[in-house]
C-alpha distance (Angstrom), angle and dihedral (degrees) to the residues before:
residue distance angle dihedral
X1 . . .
X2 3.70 . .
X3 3.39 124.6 .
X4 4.34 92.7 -118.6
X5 3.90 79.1 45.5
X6 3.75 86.5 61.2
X7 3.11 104.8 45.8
X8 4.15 88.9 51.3
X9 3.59 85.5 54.4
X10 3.50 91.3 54.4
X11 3.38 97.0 52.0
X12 4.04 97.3 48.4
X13 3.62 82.0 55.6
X14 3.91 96.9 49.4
X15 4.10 77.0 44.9
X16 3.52 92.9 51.8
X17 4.12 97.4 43.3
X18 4.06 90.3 52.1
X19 4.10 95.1 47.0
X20 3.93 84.9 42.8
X21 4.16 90.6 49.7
X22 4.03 86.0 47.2
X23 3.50 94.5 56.1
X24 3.86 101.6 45.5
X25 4.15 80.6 44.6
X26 4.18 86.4 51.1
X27 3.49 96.9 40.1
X28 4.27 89.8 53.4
X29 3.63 91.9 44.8
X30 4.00 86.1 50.7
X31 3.57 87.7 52.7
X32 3.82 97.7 57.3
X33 4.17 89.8 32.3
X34 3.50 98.9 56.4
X35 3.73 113.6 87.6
X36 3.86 114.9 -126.9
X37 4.09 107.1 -79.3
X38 3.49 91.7 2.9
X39 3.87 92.1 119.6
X40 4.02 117.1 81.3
X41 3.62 107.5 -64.5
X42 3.53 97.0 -28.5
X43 3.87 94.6 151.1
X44 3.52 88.8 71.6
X45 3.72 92.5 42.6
X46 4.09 81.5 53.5
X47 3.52 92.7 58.3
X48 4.07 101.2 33.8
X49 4.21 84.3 56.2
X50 4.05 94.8 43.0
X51 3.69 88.7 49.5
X52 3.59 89.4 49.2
X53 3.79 90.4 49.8
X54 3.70 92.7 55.3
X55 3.34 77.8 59.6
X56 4.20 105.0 -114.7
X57 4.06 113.1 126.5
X58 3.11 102.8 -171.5
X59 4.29 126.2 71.4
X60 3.69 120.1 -131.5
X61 4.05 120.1 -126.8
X62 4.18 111.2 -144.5
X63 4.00 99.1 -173.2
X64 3.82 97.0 -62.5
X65 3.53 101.9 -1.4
X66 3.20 140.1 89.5
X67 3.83 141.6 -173.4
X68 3.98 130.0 68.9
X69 3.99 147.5 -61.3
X70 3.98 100.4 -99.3
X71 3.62 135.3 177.1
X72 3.60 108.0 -87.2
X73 4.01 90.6 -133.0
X74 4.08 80.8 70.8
X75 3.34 103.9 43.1
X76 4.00 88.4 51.5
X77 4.00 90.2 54.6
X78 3.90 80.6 74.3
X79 3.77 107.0 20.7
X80 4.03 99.3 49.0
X81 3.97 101.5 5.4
X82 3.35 98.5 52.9
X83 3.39 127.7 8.4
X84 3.82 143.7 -164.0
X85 3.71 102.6 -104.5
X86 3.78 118.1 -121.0
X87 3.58 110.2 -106.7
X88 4.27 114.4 -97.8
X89 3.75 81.6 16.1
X90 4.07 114.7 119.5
X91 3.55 115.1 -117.8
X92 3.81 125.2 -158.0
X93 3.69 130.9 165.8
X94 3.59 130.5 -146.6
X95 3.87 127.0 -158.5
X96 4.27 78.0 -135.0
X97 3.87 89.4 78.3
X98 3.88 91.3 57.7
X99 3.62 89.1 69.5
X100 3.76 108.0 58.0
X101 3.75 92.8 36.9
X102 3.47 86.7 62.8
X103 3.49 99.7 47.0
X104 4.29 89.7 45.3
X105 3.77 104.8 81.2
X106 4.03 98.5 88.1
X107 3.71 87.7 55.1
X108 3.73 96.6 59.7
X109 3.78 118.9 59.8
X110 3.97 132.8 168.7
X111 3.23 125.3 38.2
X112 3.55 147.7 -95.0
X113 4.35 150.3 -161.2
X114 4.00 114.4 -76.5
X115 3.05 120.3 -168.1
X116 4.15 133.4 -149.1
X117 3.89 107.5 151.6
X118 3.22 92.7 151.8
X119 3.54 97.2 68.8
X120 3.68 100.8 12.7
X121 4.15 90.5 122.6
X122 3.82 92.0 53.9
X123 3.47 116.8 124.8
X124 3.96 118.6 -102.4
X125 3.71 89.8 -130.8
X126 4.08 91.6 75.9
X127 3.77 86.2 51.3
X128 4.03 101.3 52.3
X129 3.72 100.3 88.1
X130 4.08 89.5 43.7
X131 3.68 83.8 42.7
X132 3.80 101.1 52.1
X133 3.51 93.6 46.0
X134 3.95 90.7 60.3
X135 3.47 87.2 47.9
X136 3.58 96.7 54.1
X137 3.59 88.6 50.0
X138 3.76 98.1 57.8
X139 3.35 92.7 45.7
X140 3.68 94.3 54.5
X141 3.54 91.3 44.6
X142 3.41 110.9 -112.4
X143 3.62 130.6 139.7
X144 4.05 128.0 -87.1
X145 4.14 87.1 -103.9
X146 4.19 85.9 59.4
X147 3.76 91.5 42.6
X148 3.90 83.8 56.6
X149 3.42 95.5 53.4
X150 3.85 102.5 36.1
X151 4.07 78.6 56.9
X152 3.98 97.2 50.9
X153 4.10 77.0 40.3
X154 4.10 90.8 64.7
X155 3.37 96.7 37.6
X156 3.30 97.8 59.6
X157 3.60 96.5 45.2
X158 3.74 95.4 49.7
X159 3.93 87.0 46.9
X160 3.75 89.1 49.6
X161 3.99 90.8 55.6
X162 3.27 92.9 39.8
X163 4.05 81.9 56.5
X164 3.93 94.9 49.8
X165 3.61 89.1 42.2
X166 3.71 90.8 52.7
X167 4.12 93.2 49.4
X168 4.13 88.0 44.4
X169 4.07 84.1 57.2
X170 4.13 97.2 44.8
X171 3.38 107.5 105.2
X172 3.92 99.1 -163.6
X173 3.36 126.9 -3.4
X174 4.06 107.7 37.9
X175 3.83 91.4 158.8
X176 3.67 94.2 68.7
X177 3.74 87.1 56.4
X178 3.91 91.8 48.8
X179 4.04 95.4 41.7
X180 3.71 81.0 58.5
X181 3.87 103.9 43.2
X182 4.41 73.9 51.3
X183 3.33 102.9 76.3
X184 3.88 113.8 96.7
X185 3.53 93.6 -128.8
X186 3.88 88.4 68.3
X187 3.97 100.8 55.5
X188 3.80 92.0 36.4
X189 4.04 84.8 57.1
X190 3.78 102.6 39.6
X191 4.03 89.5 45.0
X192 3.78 84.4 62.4
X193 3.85 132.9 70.0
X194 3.40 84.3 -101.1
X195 4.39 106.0 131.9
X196 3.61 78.4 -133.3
X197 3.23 94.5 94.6
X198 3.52 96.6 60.9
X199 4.46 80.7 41.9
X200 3.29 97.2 61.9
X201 3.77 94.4 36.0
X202 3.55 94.4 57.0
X203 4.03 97.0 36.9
X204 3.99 86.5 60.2
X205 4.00 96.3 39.0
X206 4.17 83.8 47.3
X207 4.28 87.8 44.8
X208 4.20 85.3 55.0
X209 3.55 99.6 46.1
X210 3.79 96.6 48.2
X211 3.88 91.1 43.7
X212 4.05 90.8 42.0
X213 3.92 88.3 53.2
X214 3.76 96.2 34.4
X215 4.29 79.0 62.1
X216 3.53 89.3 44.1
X217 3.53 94.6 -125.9
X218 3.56 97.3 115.2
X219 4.16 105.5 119.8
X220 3.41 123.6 -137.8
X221 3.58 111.1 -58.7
X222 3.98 89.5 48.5
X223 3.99 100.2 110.3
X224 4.18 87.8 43.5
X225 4.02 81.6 56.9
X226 3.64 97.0 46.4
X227 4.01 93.4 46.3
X228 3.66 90.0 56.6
X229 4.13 106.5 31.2
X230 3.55 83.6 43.7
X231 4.29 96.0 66.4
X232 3.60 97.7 33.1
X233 3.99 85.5 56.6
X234 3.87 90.5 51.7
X235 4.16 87.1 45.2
X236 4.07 87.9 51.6
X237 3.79 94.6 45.3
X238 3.82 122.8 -21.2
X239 3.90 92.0 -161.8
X240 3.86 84.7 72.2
X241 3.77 92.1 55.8
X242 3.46 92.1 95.5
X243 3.76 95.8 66.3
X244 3.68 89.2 79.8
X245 3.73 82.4 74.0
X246 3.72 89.2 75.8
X247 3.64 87.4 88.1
X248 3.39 104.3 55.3
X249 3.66 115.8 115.9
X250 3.88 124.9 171.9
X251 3.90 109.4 -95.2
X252 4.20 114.8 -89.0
X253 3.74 93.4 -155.3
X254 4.11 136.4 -17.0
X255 3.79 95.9 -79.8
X256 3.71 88.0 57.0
X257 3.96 100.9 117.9
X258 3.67 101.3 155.2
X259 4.31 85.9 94.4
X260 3.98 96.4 58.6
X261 3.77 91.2 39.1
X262 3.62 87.0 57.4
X263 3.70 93.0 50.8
X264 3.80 98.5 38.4
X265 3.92 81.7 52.2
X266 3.46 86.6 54.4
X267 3.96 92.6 45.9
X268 3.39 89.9 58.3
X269 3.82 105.6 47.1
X270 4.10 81.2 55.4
X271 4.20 90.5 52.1
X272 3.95 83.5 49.6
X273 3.68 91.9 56.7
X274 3.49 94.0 40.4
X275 3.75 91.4 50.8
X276 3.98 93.6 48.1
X277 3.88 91.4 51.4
X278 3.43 88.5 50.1
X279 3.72 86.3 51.9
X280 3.18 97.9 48.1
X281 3.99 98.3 60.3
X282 3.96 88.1 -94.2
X283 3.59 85.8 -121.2
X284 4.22 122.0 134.7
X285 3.71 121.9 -129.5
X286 3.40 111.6 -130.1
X287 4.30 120.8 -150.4
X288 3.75 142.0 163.1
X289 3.52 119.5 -84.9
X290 4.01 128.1 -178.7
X291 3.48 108.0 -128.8
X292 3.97 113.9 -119.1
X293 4.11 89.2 -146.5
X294 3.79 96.2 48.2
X295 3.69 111.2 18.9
X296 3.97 96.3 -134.7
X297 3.65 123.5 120.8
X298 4.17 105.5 -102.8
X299 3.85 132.8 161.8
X300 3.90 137.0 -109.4
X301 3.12 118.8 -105.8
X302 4.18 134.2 -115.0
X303 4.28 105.2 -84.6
X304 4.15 73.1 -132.3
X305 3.45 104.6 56.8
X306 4.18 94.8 38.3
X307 3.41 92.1 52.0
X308 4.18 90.9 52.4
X309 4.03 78.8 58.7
X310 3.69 89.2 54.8
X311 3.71 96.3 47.2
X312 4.03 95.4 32.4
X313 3.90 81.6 59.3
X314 3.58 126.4 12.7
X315 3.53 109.3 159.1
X316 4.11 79.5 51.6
X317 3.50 92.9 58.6
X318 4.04 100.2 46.9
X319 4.21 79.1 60.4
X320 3.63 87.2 63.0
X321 3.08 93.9 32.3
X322 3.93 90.4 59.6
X323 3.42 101.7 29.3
X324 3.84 91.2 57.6
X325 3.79 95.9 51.1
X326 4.22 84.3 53.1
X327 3.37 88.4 48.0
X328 3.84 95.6 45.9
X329 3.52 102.6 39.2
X330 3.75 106.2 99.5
X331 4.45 86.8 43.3
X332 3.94 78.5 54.3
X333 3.80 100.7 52.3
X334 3.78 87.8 38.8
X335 3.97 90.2 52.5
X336 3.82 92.2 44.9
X337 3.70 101.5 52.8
X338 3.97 97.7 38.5
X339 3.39 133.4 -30.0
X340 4.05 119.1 150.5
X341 3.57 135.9 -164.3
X342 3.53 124.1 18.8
X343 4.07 76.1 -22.6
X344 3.56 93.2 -74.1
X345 3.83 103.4 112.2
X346 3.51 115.4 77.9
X347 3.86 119.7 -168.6
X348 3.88 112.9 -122.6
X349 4.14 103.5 -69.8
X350 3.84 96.8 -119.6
X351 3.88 89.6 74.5
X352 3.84 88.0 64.0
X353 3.50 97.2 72.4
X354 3.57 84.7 37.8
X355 3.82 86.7 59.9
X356 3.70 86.8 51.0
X357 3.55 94.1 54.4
X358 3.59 92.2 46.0
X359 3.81 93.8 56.8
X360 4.25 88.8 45.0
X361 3.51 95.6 51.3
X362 4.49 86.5 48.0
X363 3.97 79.7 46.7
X364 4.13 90.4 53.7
X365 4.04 91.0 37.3
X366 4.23 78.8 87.6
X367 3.96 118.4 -139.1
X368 3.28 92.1 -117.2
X369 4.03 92.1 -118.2
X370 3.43 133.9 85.1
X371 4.02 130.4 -122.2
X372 3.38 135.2 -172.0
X373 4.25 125.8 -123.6
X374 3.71 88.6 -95.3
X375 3.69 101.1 52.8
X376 3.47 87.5 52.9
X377 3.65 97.6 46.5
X378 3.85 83.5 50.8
X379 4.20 97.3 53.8
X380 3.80 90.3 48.3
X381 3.94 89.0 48.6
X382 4.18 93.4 45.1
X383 3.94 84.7 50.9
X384 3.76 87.9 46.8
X385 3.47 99.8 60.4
X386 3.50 98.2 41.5
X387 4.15 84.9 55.6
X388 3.87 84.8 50.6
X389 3.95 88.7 48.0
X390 3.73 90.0 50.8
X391 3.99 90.5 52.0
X392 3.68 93.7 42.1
X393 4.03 100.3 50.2
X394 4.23 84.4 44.2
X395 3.61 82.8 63.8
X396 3.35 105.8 38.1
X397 4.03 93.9 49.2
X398 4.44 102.0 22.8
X399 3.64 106.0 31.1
X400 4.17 130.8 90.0
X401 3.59 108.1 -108.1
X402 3.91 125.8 -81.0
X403 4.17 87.0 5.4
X404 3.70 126.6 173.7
X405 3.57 92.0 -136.4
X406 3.76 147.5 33.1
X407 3.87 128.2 -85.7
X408 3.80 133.0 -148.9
X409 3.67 102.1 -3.1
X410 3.88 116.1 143.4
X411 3.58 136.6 -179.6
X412 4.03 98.8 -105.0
X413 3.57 87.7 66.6
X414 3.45 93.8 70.7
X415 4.15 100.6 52.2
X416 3.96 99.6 89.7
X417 3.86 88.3 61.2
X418 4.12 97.2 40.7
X419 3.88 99.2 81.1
X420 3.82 93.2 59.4
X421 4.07 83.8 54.1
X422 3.95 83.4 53.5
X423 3.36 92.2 48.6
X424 3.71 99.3 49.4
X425 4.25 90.4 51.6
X426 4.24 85.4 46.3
X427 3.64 114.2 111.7
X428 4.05 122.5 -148.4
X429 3.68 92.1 -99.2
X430 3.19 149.4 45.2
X431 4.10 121.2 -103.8
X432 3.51 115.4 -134.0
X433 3.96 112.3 -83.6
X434 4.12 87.1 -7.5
X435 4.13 84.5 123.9
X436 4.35 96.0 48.9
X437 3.93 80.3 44.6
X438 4.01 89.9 55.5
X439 3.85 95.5 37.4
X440 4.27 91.3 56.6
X441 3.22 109.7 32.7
X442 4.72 87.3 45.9
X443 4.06 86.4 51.3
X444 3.97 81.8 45.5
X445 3.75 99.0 51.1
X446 4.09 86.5 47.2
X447 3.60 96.7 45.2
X448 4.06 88.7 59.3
X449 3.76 91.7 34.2
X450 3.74 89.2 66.4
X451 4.10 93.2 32.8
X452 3.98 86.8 56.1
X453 3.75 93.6 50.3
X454 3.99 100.4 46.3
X455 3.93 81.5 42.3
X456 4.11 95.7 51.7
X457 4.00 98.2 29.0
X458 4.31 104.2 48.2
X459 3.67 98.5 3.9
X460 3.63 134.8 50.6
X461 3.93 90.6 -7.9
X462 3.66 138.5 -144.0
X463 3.93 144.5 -119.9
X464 3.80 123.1 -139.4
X465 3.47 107.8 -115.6
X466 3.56 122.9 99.2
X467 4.08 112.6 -85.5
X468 3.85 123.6 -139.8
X469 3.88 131.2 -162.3
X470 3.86 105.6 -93.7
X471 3.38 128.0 -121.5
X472 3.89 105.9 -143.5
X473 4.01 100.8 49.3
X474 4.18 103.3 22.7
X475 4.38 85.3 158.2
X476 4.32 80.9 66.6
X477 3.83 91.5 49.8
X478 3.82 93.1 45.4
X479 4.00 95.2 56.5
X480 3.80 102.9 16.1
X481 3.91 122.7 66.1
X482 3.85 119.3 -110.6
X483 3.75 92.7 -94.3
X484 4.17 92.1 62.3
X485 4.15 94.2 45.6
């Protein structure tokens, strides 16, 4: 190595270090932001975690619901504490409603039914972190409002680990794992109880390891690390399985074994979340929905009888299939650069294209390794299928029966999969001032991340419906954030 190539790799580092320090900075602040349940569904993550902490795994069904017997000083956090806001109606916080929620518990004993169906068959092992935390705090004492907290507390500090680990293991290419872990929408989830965290955490840790081995620099240790990452990726999300496929390369001689331990990895992760459905009952939780094509309330469908559609009609199916992504696509790029609340609260639209030229100038930072067409071309068809996975199980498990459309999929779903599509745009090397690019315009796009959530949260306020750019005063929806239009 050169001497100017040393000092560039010194300064990607240095580049690397201060992004890295923002996000675990952002991802705090998120933490403490963030109303209580004002992350997707994080009630019933709440619930699914304290259940766990009490030490049952699996959910209970009574007729048509499902979900646990929990104190009734818990449930009330969410139920009378802090409610879901009626749609149109303005919501505002106020650090005043802290204090007699956690002051309430001793006035509400017994128990009473929670319920989480929609993520009553998730595996315990995304709920651990959220679930020790709770733990710790009722064995310390403190009230269900700092169990809630301690739990977003260790989930975001095991996801933020689980982050470093992740760029320690990246063998080229770190940046496109940082551009990703960038985006707002990232520390606002992960600083939540949200088993995203532990998601996205393990979808970039699983990325590394396949691509490490794939370059067969992995040292020894490396196929221990895949036979265990591997399953408790496929127990967090089994549509992310197929990132392990990153690593696949076609054999250089006989002895080559690095492809079939890939794919027995793989193998395994799908017997683990065979085994845990099996576990689990194998039965589906089925809940009300409100359709996003008609507005009325309607009900999922059996994973049985949606799958028969499939089957009955497959080149039927990859119509909706594509015609929903088209259709989606912008709600998807909004959702995975910023969207807050019960993805209501946009941030102000210029920092969009800011996003985009955030994740451009990561792309032109280089990974400092060269690929040929096909590898490429293989990357952006791994992180293909896992985006068609992602639609598929949506509507197999959260859309009406025998729709024309896609239910329930949203942008955040997609993040563990977007640094391999980085990494397949990334040249060799770095452009010239690609990496200062990247560092500003990432502590940027955090900076009015966080602004946009103390703004909409305890400030100004916000209603639950779904905002759109206005037509008479577009200059207030480019700087302002959807609540202020």
């Amino acid at each position: 190595m050169t001497m100017r190539n040393s000092r560039a790799k010194d300064r990607s580092t240095a580049t690397e270090r201060l992004v890295f320090l923002a996000i675990c900075i952002a991802t705090l602040l998120f933490a403490v932001i963030t109303p209580p349940f004002q992350s997707p569904d994080e009630n019933q993550h709440y619930m699914k975690a304290l259940h766990l902490a009490r030490g049952h795994v699996l959910a209970e069904q009574r007729g048509r619901d499902v979900g646990a017997e929990l104190p009734r000083d818990a449930l009330d956090l969410y139920d009378r504490d802090f409610p879901a806001e009626e749609p149109g109606v303005p919501k505002r916080f106020d650090p005043a409603m802290l204090g007699p929620s956690w002051r309430a518990d001793t006035g509400r004993p017994g128990t009473g039914f929670g319920l989480f169906p929609n993520i009553a068959n998730y595996a315990p092992t995304m709920y651990a972190p959220q679930a020790l935390g709770i733990a710790l705090g009722e064995w310390s004492g403190l009230p269900r409002l700092g169990g809630f907290y301690l739990g977003r507390l260790v989930n975001l500090s095991l996801s933020l680990l689980l982050l470093a680990l992740a760029m320690r293991l990246m063998p080229f290419g770190r940046i496109a794992l940082l551009a990703i872990a960038a985006l707002p929408t990232f520390s606002h989830q992960i600083g939540s109880n949200s088993p995203d965290a532990i998601i996205n955490g393990l979808g970039f840790v699983a990325l590394a390891l396949a691509l490490r081995f794939g370059q067969g620099t992995a040292r020894r240790g490396g196929t221990a690390a895949i036979m265990i990452v591997t399953p408790l990726l496929a127990l967090a999300k089994g549509v992310y399985l197929p990132l392990m496929a990153a690593g696949l390369r076609w054999p250089t001689d006989r002895r080559d074994r690095r492809p079939w331990i890939l794919i027995g990895a793989m193998a395994l992760g799908t017997v683990a979340f065979v085994l845990w459905m099996k576990a689990n009952g194998g039965t589906q939780a089925l809940y009300s929905i409100t359709s996003r094509k008609t507005g009325e309330s309607v009900m999922t469908a059996p994973l049985a009888d949606q799958l028969g559609v499939i089957l009955g009609d497959p080149v039927g199916y990859t119509r909706i299939l594509i015609s929903s992504m088209i259709e989606r696509g912008p709600v998807y790029a909004l959702q995975i650069v910023g969207r807050f609340g019960w993805n209501t609260i946009l941030l102000p639209l210029l920092a969009y294209p800011l996003a985009a030229l955030m994740l451009g100038a990561a792309i032109l930072s280089g990974a400092d390794a060269r690929f040929g067409l096909l590898q490429r071309l293989w990357w952006l068809a791994v992180a293909a299928g896992c985006a068609v996975l992602v639609e598929t199980a949506c509507y197999l498990i959260g859309t009406p029966y025998g729709a024309d459309y896609i239910q329930g999929v949203q942008g955040r779903y997609f993040l563990p999969a977007l640094p391999l599509v980085l990494l397949a745009l990334m040249p060799a090397g770095a452009v010239p001032h690609a990496e200062k690019m990247f560092k500003w315009s990432a502590l940027l796009l955090l900076a009015i991340g966080l602004v946009t959530a103390l703004d909409s949260f305890w400030i100004h306020g916000f209603t639950s419906v779904d905002g759109m750019p206005p037509h008479s005063s577009l200059i207030r929806a480019l700087f302002l954030p959807s609540p202020r239009w």
